[in-house]
N, C-alpha and C positions, 0 to 999 in steps of 0.2 A: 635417060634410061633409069639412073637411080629413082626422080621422079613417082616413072611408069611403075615400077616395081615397086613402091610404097603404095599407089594407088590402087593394085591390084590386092597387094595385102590385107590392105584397108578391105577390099569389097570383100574378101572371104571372109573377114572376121565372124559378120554375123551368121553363115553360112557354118561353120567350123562350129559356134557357138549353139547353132539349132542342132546337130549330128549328135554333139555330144548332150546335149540336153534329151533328144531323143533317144540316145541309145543309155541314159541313165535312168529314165521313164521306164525302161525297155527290161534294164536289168531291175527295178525294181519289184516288177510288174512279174518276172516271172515264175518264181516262188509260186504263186500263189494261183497262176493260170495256168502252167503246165504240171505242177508237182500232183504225180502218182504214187501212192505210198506201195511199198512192197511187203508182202507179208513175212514175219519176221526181222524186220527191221529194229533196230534200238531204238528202247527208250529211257527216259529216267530211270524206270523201276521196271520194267519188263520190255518185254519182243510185242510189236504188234501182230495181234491175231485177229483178225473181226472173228464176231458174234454171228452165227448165222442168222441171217433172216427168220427161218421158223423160231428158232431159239429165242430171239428178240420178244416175236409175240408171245410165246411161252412164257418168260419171261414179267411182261407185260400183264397177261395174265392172272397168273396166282398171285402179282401183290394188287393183282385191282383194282388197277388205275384209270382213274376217271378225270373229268375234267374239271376233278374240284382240287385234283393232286398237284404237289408241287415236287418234279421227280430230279435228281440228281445222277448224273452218268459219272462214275471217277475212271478215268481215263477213256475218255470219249471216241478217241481214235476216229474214226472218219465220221463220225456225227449219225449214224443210224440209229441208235437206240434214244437217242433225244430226239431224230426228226420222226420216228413211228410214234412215241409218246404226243409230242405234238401235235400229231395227225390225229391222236383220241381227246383232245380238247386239253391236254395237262400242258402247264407249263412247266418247262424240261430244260434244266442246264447242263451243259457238256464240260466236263472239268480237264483241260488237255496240256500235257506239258510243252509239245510239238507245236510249234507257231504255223509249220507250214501243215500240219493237224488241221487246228484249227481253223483258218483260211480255207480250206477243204469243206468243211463242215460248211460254214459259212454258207459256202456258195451254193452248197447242195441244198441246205433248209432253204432259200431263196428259188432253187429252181424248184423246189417243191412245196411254195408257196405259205411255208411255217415260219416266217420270222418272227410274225408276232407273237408267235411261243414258243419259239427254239432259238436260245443263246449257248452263246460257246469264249469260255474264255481261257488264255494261257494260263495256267496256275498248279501250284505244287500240291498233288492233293491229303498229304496232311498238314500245309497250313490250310484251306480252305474252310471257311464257316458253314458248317451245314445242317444247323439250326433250324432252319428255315423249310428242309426236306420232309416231304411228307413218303417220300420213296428213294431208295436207294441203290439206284442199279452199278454190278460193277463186274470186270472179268480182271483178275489179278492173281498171282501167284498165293499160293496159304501163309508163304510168311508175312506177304502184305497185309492179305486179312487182317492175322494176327496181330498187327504192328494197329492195325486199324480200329478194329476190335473194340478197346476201353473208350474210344471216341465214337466210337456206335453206341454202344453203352450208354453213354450218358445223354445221349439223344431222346426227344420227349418220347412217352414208353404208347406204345403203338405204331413207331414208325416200321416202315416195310424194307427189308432190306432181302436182295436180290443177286444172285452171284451165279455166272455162269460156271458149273462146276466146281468149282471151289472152296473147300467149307473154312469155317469155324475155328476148329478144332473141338475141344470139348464142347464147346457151345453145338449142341447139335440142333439141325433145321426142322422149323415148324413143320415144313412141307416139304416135299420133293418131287419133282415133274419130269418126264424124259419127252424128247421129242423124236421121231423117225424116219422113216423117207430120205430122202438126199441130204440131211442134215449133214453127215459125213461125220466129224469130231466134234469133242466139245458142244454136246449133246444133251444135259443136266440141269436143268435150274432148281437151285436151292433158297430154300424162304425164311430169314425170320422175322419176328417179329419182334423189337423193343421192350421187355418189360419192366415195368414198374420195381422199384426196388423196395423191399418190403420186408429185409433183415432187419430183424428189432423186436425189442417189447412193445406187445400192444397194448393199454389198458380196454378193458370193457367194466361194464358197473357194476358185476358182481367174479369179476375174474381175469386171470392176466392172459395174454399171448402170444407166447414167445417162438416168431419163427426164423427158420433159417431160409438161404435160398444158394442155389446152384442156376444162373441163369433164368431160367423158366421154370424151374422146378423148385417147391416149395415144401417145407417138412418143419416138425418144429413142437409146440406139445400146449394144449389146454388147461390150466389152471382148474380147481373149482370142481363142484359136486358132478358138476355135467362133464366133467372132461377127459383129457384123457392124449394119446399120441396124432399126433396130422400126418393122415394121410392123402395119398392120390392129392397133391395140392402140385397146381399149375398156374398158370401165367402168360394171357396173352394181353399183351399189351399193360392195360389197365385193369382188366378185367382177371378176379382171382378167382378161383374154385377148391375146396379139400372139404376131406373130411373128418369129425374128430366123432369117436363111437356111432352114432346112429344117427346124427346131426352132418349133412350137407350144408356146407357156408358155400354161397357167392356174395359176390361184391367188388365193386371197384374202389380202385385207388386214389383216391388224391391226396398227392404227398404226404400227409402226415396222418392222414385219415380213412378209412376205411367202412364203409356204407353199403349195406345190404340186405341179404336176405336168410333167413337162417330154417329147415325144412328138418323135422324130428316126430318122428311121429303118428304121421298124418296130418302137422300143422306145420303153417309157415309162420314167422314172425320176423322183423326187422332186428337187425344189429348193426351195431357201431364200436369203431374202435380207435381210439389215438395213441399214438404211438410216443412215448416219453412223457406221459403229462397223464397228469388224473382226468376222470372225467365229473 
């Protein structure tokens, strides 16, 4: 009998060994095939809410996103707004703290055939580099913004950034867009744009210029016979515009430099300005 009963033991071993190997497969597995997220839910840094669908395209929209863009979601939550970018040719990453988030997303850009340009990964998103974004979509509370903010800031100056409802603060939006119909809440997209920082002395070859800047907003004062206070002076992206007396400047930025066009008159003429240095 003892025998018998060893040899019986023996045969279920492997049998005993498949169950639980199965049912560890089983638990692995379900995270990520059954989990439903609920609205309002916790997360790192806020409740999840999705974006509504028209919103998304909204959204999408006003920063005009094409498929040469490279779009950034900060807190991705179920993967919509990276898999509609996607679906416009952009390649679109989901920034999500939620692992079983992210697994969500996953699956959903696979069933709708965007892998190839919708990624999604677990990550905190003010460590993440986003460098690299030529867009920047996000729905978050305003202190986050704000927390966010200086690191928007110093992103290359024409990136597009994108916020369902949620502003700034002083930093106010380029643009502003409502959508209607069944949207329900959270109904608002807010636009800016990145600009160019352009506090400083500028030299020019017969006069100084020295501007200030609040954001996008530019002021500041003209050296020289011609000169005089800046006004009406803006900032999108790269691209400056003001005025000093009866002289319209535009021109763009690159970094230290400042190249354009100068209209007084009834004539245009080209200008140039460096910033810290003679010319």
């Amino acid at each position: 009998m003892p025998g018998r009963m060893a040899a019986m033991r023996k045969s279920f071993l492997p049998l005993i060994a498949l169950i639980f190997s199965f049912a560890a497969h089983t638990v692995a597995q379900t995270p990520s095939q059954t989990f439903q997220p609920q609205v309002g839910q916790p997360g790192k840094d806020v409740v999840w809410v999705p974006t509504s669908q028209a919103l998304v395209d909204k959204m999408l929209d006003i920063a005009k996103v094409t498929p040469q863009d490279v779009v950034f979601d900060l807190g991705s939550g179920d993967g919509r707004t990276v898999i509609t970018a996607a679906k416009r040719g952009a390649r679109a990453f989901g920034i999500e703290y939620n692992p079983d988030m992210v697994e969500l997303s996953k699956q959903k850009a696979a069933a709708e055939g965007v892998t190839q340009k919708a990624s999604f990964q677990k990550a905190d998103l003010f460590e993440t580099d986003l460098s690299q974004a030529s867009v920047i979509t996000m729905f978050l509370l305003p202190d986050i913004n704000l927390k966010l903010r200086p690191k928007i800031l110093d992103l290359k100056p024409g990136t597009r950034v994108v916020s369902n409802t949620f502003n700034m603060g002083e930093w106010e939006a380029d643009e502003t867009a409502h959508v209607g119909g069944d949207c329900g809440s959270w109904c608002t997209a807010l636009l800016w744009i990145v600009p160019a920082k352009v506090e400083g002395t500028w030299r020019l070859p017969q006069s100084e210029l020295k501007l200030t800047q609040a954001f996008q907003t530019v002021g500041g004062s003209l050296s020289g016979s011609s000169g005089g206070v800046v006004t009406n002076g803006k900032l999108r992206g790269d691209q400056i515009t003001f005025t000093v007396g009866a002289g319209q400047f535009s021109g763009r930025v690159h970094g230290d430099v400042i190249e354009g066009t100068l209209t007084a008159n009834g004539k245009t003429n080209n200008w140039r300005a460096t910033r810290g240095s003679t010319q």
